[in-house]
SEBA-79821 format. One record per residue (C-alpha): residue number from 1; residue in three letters; x negated, y negated, z negated. Coordinates in pm, 1 decimal. Example, Ala and Ser with C-alpha at 12.3 -4.5 7.8 and 13.67 -1.06 7.14 Angstrom:
! SEBA-79821
- nr  rest  c1  c2  c3
- 1  ALA  -1230.0  450.0  -780.0
- 2  SER  -1367.0  106.0  -714.0
***
This chain:
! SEBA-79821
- nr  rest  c1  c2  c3
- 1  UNK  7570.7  1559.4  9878.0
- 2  UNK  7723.0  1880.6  9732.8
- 3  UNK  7419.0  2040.9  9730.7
- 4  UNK  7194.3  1746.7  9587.6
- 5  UNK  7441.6  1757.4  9288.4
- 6  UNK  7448.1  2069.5  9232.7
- 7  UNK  7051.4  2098.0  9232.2
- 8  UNK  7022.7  1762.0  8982.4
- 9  UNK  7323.0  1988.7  8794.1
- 10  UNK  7067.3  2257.7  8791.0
- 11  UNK  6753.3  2069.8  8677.5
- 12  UNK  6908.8  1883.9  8389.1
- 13  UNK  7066.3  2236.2  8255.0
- 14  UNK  6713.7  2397.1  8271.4
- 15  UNK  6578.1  2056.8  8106.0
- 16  UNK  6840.4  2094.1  7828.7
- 17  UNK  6754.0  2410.6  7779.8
- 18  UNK  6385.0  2406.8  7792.1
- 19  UNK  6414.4  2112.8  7502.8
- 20  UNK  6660.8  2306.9  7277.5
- 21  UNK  6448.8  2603.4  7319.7
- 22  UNK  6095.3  2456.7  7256.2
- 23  UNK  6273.7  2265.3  6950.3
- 24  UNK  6402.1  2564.7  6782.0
- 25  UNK  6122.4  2716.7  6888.2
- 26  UNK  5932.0  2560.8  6650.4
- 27  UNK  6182.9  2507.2  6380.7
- 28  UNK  6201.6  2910.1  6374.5
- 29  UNK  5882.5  2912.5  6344.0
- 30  UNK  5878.0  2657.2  6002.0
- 31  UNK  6118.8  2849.5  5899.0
- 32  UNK  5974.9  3208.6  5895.2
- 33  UNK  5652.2  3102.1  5831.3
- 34  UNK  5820.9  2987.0  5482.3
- 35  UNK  5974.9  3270.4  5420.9
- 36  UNK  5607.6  3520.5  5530.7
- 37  UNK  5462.2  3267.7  5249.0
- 38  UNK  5706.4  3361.1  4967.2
- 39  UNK  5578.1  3757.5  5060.6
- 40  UNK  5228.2  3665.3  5090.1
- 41  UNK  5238.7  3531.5  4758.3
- 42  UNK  5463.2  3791.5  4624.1
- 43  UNK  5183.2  4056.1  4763.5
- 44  UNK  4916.4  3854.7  4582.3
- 45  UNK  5127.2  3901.4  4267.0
- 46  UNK  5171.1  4294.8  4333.6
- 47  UNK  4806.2  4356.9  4394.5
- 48  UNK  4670.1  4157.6  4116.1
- 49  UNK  4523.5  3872.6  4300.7
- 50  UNK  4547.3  3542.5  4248.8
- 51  UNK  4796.8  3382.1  4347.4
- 52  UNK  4715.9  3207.8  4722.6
- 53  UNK  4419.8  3412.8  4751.5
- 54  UNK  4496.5  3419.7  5161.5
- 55  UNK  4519.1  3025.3  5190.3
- 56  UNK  4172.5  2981.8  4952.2
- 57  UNK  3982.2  3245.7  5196.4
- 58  UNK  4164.3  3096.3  5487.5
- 59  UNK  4038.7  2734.2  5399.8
- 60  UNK  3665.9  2848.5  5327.7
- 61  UNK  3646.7  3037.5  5662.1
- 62  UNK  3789.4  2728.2  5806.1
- 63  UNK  3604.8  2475.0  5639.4
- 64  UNK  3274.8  2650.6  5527.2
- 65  UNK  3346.9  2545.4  5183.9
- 66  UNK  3379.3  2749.2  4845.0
- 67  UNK  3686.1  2492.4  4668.8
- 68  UNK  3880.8  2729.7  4464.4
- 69  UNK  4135.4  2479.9  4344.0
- 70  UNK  4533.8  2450.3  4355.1
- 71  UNK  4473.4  2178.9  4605.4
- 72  UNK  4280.2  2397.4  4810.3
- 73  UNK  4552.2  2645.5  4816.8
- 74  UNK  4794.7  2363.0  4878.3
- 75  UNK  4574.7  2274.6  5176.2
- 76  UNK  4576.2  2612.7  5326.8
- 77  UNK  4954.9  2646.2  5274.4
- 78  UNK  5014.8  2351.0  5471.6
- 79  UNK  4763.1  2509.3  5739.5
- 80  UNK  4978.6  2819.3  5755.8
- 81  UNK  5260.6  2621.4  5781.7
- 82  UNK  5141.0  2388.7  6053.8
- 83  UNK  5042.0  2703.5  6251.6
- 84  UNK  5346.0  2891.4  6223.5
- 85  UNK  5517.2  2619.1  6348.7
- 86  UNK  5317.6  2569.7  6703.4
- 87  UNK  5320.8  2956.2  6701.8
- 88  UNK  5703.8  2945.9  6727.4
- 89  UNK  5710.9  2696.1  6956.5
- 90  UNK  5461.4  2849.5  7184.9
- 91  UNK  5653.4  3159.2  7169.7
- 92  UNK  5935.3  3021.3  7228.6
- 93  UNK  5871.0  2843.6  7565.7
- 94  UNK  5825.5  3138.0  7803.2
- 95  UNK  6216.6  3231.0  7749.6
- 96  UNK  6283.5  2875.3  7910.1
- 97  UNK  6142.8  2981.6  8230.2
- 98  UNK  6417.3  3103.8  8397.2
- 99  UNK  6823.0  3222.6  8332.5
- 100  UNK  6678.7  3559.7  8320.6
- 101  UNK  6395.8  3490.0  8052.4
- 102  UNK  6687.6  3313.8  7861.0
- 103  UNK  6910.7  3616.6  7900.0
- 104  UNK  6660.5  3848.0  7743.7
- 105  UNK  6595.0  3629.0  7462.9
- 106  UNK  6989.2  3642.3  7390.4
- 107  UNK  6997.1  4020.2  7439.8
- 108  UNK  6675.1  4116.9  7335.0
- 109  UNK  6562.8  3895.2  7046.3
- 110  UNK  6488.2  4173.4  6758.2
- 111  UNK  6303.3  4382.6  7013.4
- 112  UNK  6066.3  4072.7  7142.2
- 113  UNK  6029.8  3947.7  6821.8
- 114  UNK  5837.4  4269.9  6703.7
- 115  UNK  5661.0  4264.6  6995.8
- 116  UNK  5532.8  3918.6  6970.7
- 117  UNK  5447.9  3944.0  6574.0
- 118  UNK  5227.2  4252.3  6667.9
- 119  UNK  5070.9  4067.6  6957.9
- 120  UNK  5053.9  3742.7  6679.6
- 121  UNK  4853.4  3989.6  6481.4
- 122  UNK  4625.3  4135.1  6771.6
- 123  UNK  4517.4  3819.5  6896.2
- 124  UNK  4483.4  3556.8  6621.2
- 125  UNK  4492.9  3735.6  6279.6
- 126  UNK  4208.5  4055.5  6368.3
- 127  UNK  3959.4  3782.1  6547.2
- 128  UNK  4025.0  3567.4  6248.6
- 129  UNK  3939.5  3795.2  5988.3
- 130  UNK  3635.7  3997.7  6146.5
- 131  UNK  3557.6  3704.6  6294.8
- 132  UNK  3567.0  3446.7  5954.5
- 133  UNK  3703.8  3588.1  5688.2
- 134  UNK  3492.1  3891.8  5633.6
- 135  UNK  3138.8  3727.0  5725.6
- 136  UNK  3243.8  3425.0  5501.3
- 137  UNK  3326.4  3691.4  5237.6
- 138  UNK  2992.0  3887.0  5325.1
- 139  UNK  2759.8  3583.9  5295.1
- 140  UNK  2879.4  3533.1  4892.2
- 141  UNK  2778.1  3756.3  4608.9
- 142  UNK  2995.7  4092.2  4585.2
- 143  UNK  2988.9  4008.2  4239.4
- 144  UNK  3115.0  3658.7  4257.2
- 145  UNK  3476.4  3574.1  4155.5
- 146  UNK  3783.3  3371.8  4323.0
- 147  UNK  3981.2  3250.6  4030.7
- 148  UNK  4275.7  3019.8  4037.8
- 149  UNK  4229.0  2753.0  3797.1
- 150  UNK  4477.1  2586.4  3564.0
- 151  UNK  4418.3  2257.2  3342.4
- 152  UNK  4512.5  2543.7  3062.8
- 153  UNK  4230.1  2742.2  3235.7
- 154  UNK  4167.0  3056.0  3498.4
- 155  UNK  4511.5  3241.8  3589.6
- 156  UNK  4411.9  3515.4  3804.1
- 157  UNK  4084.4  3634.1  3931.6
- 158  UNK  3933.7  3871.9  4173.5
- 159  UNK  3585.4  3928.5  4272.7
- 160  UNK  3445.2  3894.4  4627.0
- 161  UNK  3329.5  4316.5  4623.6
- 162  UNK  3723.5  4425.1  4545.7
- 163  UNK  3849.5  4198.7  4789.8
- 164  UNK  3610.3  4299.9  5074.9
- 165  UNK  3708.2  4663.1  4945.3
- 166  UNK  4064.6  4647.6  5021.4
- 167  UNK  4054.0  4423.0  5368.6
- 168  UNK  4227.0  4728.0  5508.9
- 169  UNK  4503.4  4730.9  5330.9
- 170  UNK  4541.6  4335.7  5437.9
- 171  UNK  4535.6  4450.6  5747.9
- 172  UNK  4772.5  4705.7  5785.4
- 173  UNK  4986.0  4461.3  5555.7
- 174  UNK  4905.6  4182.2  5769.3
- 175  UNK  5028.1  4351.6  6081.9
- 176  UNK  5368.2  4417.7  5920.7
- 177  UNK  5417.3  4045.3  5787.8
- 178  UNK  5323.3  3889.5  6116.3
- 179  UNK  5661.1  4110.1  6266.8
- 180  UNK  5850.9  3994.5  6005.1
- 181  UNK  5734.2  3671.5  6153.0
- 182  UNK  5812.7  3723.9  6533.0
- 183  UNK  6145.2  3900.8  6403.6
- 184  UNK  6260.5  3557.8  6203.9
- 185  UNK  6119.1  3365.3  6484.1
- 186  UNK  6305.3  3458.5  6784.1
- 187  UNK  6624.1  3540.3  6577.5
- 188  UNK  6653.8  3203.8  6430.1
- 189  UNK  6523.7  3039.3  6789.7
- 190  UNK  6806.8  3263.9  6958.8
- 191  UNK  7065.0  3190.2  6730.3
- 192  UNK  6939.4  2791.8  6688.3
- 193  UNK  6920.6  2715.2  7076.5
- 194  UNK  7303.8  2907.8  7121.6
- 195  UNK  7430.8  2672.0  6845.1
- 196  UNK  7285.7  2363.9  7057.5
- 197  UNK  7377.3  2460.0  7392.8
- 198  UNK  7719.2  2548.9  7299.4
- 199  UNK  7754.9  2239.5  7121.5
- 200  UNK  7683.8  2031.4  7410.8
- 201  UNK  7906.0  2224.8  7656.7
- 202  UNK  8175.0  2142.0  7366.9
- 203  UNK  8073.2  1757.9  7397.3
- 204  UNK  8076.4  1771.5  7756.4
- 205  UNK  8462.7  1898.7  7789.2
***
C-alpha cells in the first residue's frame, strides 16, 4: 500500500511538473519573443529599413503574396508571436522528462538557453530564409521597392537589390537574436515553473 502511494505520489509530482513546465514554457516563450520584436524593429530602424521589414518578407514567403501594408506587418507580428510561443513550449518540454532534466534546467538555464537559440536558428530560421525568403526575394525585380505606407504617405523604403545585398548581415544578426531568444526563454521558464512549484508545496503545508 506504501509503495502504491508512494508511486501515485510520484506520478502526480511529475504531472505537476510537466504542466507548470509546458505552461511557462510557452509563456517564456510570449514573452521573449516580445521582447526579440522590440530589437527586430529597433534593427530595422538602425539599418534604414522600414520599419517591420522581417514580418512583410516573412508574410510574402508565407503567403506568396506582395501586401506591403501596416496590416500585413501586423499579420506577420502576430505570426512571430504565435511561433515563439509553441517554440517555448516545445523547448520547454524535454526538461519535464525526468528529476535530472529538471535539475539541469535549474542549474543550467543560461547555458541551454544559448544552445537552443543557436539550434532555433540552425534549424528553422537558415531553411526559412534560403529556403523562402531569398527565392521569394529573387523572383521580384532587384529594382523594386518595399515601402511602409502611411495614410500621410510612404515612411521608409528599401529596394529588393539592397536587401538581398545585406542577407548576411541578417544572418549573422539573426543568429544572435534567436540566443537572446533561447536565453529569455529558459530563464523566464526556469524562474516561472520554480515560482509555481514552490507555490504549491506552500499550499500543500
Amino acid at each position: 500500500m506504501l509503495r502504491r502511494s508512494s508511486t501515485v505520489r510520484k506520478v502526480v509530482e511529475s504531472g505537476k511538473r510537466y504542466g507548470a513546465l509546458l505552461g511557462s514554457g510557452a509563456a517564456s516563450g510570449l514573452i521573449a519573443s516580445l521582447a526579440l520584436s522590440a530589437l527586430i524593429l529597433l534593427a530595422e530602424r538602425v539599418a534604414g529599413l522600414p520599419v517591420g521589414a522581417f514580418y512583410l518578407v516573412l508574410l510574402a514567403a508565407i503567403t506568396q503574396s506582395a501586401d506591403y501594408s501596416m496590416y500585413a506587418i501586423a499579420q506577420g507580428l502576430l505570426l512571430h508571436l504565435a511561433a515563439g510561443t509553441f517554440i517555448g513550449l516545445v523547448i520547454s518540454a524535454p526538461f519535464a522528462a525526468s528529476r535530472r532534466a529538471y535539475s539541469a534546467l535549474l542549474r543550467f538555464a543560461p547555458g541551454l538557453g544559448l544552445a537552443a537559440g543557436a539550434t532555433i536558428w540552425l534549424a528553422l530560421f537558415v531553411p526559412v530564409t534560403f529556403g523562402a525568403m531569398i527565392p521569394l526575394l529573387q523572383s521580384l525585380d532587384s529594382q523594386s521597392v518595399i515601402s511602409q505606407r502611411a495614410p500621410v504617405g510612404n515612411l521608409f523604403q528599401v529596394a529588393v537589390g539592397d536587401l538581398l545585398a545585406m542577407m548576411d548581415r541578417v544572418l549573422y544578426t539573426a543568429l544572435a537574436f534567436n540566443m537572446f531568444y533561447g536565453l529569455v526563454t529558459l530563464i523566464l521558464t526556469r524562474s516561472f515553473v520554480g515560482a509555481l512549484i514552490g507555490r504549491k508545496k506552500q499550499v500543500i503545508l
